[in-house]
N, C-alpha and C positions, 0 to 999 in steps of 0.2 A: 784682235779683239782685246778689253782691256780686263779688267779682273771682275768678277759675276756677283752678282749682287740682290738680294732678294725684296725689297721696296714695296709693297703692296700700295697702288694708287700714286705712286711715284712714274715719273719721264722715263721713257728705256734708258737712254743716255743720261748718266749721271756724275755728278764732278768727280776727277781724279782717276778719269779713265775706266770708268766702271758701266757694266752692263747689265740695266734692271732685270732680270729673267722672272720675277714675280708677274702673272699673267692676269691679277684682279685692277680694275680700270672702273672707275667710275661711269656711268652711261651719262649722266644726265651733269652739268652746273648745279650747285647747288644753289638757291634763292630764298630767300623768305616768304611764307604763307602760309598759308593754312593746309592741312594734308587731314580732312574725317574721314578720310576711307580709310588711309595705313593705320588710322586709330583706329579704329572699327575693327580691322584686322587684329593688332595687339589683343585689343577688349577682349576679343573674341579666343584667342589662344592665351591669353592669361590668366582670365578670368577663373581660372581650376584653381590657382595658385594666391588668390587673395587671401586668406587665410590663414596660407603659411606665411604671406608677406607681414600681416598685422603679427605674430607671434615671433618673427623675427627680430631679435634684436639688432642687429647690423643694419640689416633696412629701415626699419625704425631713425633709426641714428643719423642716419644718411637719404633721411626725405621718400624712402621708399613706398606707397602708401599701396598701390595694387600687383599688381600680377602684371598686367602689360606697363608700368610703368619699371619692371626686374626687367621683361622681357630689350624694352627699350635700350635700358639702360646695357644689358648684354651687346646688342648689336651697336650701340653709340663706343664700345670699346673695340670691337673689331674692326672699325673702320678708322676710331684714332689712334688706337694703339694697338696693329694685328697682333704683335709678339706674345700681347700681355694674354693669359689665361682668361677663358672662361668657362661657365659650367657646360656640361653635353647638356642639352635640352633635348627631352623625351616625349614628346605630344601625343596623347591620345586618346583614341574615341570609334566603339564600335559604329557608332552611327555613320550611315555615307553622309557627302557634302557637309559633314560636317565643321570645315574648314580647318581643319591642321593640316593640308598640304599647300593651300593659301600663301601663307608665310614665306614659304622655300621658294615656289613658282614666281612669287612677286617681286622678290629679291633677286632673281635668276632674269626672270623678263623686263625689269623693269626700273634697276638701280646698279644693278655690276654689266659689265661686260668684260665679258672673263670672269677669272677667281672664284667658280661656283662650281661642285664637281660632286658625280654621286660617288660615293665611297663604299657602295655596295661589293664590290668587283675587289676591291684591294683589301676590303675585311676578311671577303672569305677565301681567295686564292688562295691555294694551298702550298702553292713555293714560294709564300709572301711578295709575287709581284705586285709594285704601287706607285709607279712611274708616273701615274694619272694625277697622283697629291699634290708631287711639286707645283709650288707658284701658287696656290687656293688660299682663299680666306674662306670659303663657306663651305663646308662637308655636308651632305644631303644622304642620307639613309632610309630608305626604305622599305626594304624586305628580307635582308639579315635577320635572323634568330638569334640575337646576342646571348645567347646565354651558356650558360656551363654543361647546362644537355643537348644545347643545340650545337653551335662552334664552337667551342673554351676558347680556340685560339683567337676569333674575331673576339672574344671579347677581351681576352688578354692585351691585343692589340689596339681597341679602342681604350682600353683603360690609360695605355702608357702615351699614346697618342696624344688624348685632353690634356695632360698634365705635363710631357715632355717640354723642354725649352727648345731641342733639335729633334729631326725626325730621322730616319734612316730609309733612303731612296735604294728601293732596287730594280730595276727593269730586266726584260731578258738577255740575256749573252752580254751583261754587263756587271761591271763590279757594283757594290753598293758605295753608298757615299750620302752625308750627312746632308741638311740642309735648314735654316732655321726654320720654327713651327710656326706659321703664323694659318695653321685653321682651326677654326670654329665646327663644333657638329650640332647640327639638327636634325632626331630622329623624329618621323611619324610611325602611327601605327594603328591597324586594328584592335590587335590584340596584346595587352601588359603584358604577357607571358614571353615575348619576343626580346626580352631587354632582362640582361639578372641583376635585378635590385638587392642590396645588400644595406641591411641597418644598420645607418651611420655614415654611410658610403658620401667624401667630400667631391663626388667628380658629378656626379647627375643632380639636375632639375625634372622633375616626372610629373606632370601636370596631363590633369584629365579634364579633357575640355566638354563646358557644361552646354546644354542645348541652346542654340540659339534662340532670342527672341525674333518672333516674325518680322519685324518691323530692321532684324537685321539683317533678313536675307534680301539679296540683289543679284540679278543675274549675272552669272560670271562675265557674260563678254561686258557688260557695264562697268561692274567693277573694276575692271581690269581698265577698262578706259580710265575710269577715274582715279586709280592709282597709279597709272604713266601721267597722267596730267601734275598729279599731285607728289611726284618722284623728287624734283628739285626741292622742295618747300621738307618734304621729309628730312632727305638727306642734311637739308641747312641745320633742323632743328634737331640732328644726332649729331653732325660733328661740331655743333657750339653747349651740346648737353654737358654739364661741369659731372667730371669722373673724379670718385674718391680715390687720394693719394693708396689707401689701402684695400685690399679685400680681406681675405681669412690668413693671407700670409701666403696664398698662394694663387686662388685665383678673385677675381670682379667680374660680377657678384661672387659671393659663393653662396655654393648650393646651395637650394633651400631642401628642410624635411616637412613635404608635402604627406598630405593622407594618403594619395596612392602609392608615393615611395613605402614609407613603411607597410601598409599593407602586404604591397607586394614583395617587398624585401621576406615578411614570413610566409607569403604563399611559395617563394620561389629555391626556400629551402629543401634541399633534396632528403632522402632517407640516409645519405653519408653524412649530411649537415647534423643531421636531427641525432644519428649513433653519435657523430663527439661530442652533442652537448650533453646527450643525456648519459653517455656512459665514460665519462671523465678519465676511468682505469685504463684505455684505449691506451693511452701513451705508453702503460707496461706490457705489451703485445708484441708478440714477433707478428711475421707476415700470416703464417698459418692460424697462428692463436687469433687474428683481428680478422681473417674473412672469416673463421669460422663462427668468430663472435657476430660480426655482421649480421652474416645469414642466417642467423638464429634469432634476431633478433628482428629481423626484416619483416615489416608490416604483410599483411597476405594479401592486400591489395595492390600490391608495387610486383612488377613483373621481374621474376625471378633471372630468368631470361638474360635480362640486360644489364645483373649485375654480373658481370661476369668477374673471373679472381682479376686476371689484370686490370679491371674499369675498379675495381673495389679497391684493391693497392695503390692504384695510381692516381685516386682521388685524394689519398691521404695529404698528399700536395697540396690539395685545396684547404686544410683544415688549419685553424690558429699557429702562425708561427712561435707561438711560445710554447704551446702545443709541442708541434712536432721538436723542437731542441729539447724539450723534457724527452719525448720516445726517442730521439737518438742519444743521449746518455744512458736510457736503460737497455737500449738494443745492445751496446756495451757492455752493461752488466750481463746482462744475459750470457755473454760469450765468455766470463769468465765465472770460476766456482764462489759460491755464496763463504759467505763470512763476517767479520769485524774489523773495520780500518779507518785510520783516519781518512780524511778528503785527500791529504797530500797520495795519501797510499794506494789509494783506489785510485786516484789521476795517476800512477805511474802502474798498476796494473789493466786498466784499458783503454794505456796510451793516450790522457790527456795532454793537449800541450800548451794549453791554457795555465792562468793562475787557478792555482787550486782552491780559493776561494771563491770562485766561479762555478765552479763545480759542484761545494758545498751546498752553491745555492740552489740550483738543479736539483741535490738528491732534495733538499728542504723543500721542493717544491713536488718532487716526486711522493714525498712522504706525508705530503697531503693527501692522496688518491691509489696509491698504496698500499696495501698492508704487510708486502716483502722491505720496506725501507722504511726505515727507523735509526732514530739519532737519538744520542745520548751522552753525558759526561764520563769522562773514565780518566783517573786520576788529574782533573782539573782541562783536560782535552776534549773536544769534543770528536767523536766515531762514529762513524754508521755500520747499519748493520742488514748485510743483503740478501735476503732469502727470496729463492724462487726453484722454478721448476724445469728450467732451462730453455722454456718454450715461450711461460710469461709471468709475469706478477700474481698475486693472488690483491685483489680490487680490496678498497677497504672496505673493513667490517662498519655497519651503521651504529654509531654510537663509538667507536674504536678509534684508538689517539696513534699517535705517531712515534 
C-alpha cells in the first residue's frame, strides 16, 4: 500500500502511490437546476439568523444577505474546501418537526455517501475514544450536554476540534496519531442550555429557528423525495458558489453574534462565572481564603451541595487567563513575608524567572484590585509594597488608590 492520504470526495487511489482513507463520497453528479426544497430547507433553518446577517459587517461585504444564504455558504466550503474552518452551527427549537434535524438527515440521506458521523459518542467518552471521526466532513450532534456543568470535557473537546488544523485519533488498544481536520459540526437541539455559550465566543453560530409558515410544511416522505430529486442541482450550485479568499482570519464564515448567542452566553453563566466578575480581589486568595469567599457569597438559590471545595478550586481554571496569571503572582507573594522591594527584588524572592519588568506589570495590575499592593517612587526607583495576611489580600477600599 502506498502512503495514506485524507481527500475528502477525491478517488481512493491517488497519484504518487497514495491511498485516499477519507470516507466522504459524493452520492449524487452534480447538474444544473433548480433545488426549492434544499432552499426551503436553508429558509427554514436560517431564517433565526437574518438579523445578525444584516448587522454583520463581513456579510454585508461579502453579498451575504439572509441566514440560509450563511448557512449555504458554510456547507459550499466543506465540500470545496474540507480543510478550511467553519463555524459549529447550533440549531434550535423547543418545538417538534420543527425542522432543525432536516438539515443533517438530508445531507446524510441524500448528497454524501460516507463522511457523515454522529459525534455524540467521541464527545463524551470518557478515555477520549474517537476512532469514528476519521475520514468525516459532517459531525452530527445530538444529545451531548455541551456545557461546563454538563461535560467540560465534551465541550473542551469540541471547542479545539472546530478550530484545530489536525485532530488527534485514538481508538482502543491503539496508540493515538494525528490526522488532518477536515469536519464540519451541526448541533441540534431542544433545549439552549445543552450548548455553553460564551460572549464573544469566535467558534459558534446559535440560531433559533423561527415557526414555520403553513404553506411550508410538507410531509416528510414528500420532501424527502423532493430533495433526492433535487441533490444534483444543489450540490452543482454549492460547489460553483464563489468563496471569499478571507473569513475572520480564521474561519468562512465566521461566526455570527446572534440574539440567542448572547442571551445565552449570560444565561449560561454559572455562580463561579458570576464570583470573578463581580469580586475582582478573587486573584489575591489562597485556596482556603477563595472557597471560603465563594460560599459566602453564594446565592441561596444554587444548591450548596454541588459546590463542593474541589468543584469550587477546580473551576478557577475556567476563569480569565489574565485573571489567573495575576493570582499566581500573588499566590507567590503570599508565601513570602510582606515588605518594600523593587520588581527585580521581589522576582528573585518568589523565584521569578522572568524579566522582571513582567512582573512589575503583574503587581501594577494587582494593585488595581488590591489594597495589600501598592507602588511607589523611592529615590527616583520605582518599589512595591506587599502586605497581607499570609492567607490573602485585603480587596480594595472603594474610593482607595494604589
Amino acid at each position: 500500500m502506498g502512503h495514506r492520504a485524507f481527500e475528502p470526495f477525491a478517488p481512493r487511489e491517488l497519484p504518487g502511490r497514495r491511498w485516499n482513507l477519507s470516507r466522504a463520497q459524493f452520492r449524487v453528479e452534480p447538474a444544473p437546476g433548480e433545488h426549492p426544497h434544499w432552499d426551503l430547507v436553508y429558509n427554514v433553518c436560517g431564517r433565526g439568523a437574518d438579523a445578525a446577517v444584516r448587522r454583520d459587517s463581513w456579510c454585508q461585504r461579502h453579498g451575504i444577505q439572509t441566514g440560509a444564504d450563511y448557512l449555504r455558504l458554510a456547507f459550499a466550503v466543506m465540500v470545496q474546501d474540507p480543510s478550511r474552518r467553519t463555524p459549529w452551527i447550533f440549531l434550535y427549537s423547543r418545538a417538534q418537526n420543527s425542522g432543525k434535524t432536516t438539515l443533517g438527515v438530508a445531507w446524510r440521506k441524500h448528497m454524501l455517501k460516507g463522511g457523515v458521523v454522529n459525534a455524540d459518542r467521541a464527545l463524551s467518552n470518557e478515555r477520549g475514544f474517537n476512532a469514528e471521526l476519521e475520514g468525516n466532513v459532517l459531525a452530527l450532534i445530538e444529545e451531548t450536554n455541551i456545557t461546563k456543568q454538563g461535560r467540560k470535557a465534551s465541550y473542551n473537546r469540541l471547542k479545539d476540534w472546530v478550530t484545530a488544523d489536525v485532530i488527534s485519533i485514538e481508538g482502543k488498544g491503539g496508540n493515538a496519531y494525528e490526522v488532518p481536520n477536515t469536519l464540519h459540526f451541526l448541533q441540534t437541539a431542544n433545549d439552549p442550555r445543552n450548548v455553553a455559550f460564551e460572549s464573544g465566543d469566535t467558534r459558534i453560530t446559535a440560531i433559533e429557528l423561527e415557526p414555520m409558515a403553513e404553506e411550508e410544511r410538507i410531509d416528510a416522505e414528500e420532501l424527502h423525495k423532493r430533495l433526492s430529486e433535487e441533490a444534483p442541482a444543489f450540490l452543482h450550485t454549492l460547489l460553483n458558489l464563489e468563496i471569499p479568499s478571507m473569513g475572520d482570519g480564521r474561519m468562512c464564515p465566521p461566526a455570527l453574534t446572534t440574539d440567542l448567542k448572547e442571551s445565552q452566553a449570560r444565561a449560561a453563566k454559572t455562580a463561579h462565572d458570576l464570583f470573578g466578575e463581580r469580586h475582582p480581589e478573587w486573584v489575591g486568595m489562597g485556596d482556603d481564603a477563595f472557597y471560603d469567599a465563594f460560599m459566602a457569597a453564594l446565592p441561596e438559590h444554587e444548591e450548596r451541595h454541588y459546590w463542593s471545595r474541589s468543584r469550587v478550586l477546580g473551576e478557577i481554571d475556567t476563569l480569565p487567563p489574565k485573571q489567573r496569571e495575576l493570582r499566581a503572582v500573588a499566590l507567590k507573594l503570599l508565601e513570602v513575608d510582606p515588605g518594600t522591594h523593587s520588581a527585580t527584588e521581589w522576582a528573585e524572592l518568589i523565584g521569578w524567572d522572568r524579566d522582571p519588568r513582567a512582573l512589575g506589570r503583574r503587581l501594577a495590575g494587582l494593585s488595581e484590585v488590591l489594597d495589600g499592593v501598592s507602588g511607589g517612587k523611592s529615590d527616583g526607583a520605582r518599589r512595591w509594597t506587599i502586605q497581607h495576611d499570609g492567607g490573602r489580600f485585603a480587596p480594595k477600599r472603594q474610593g482607595g488608590s494604589g
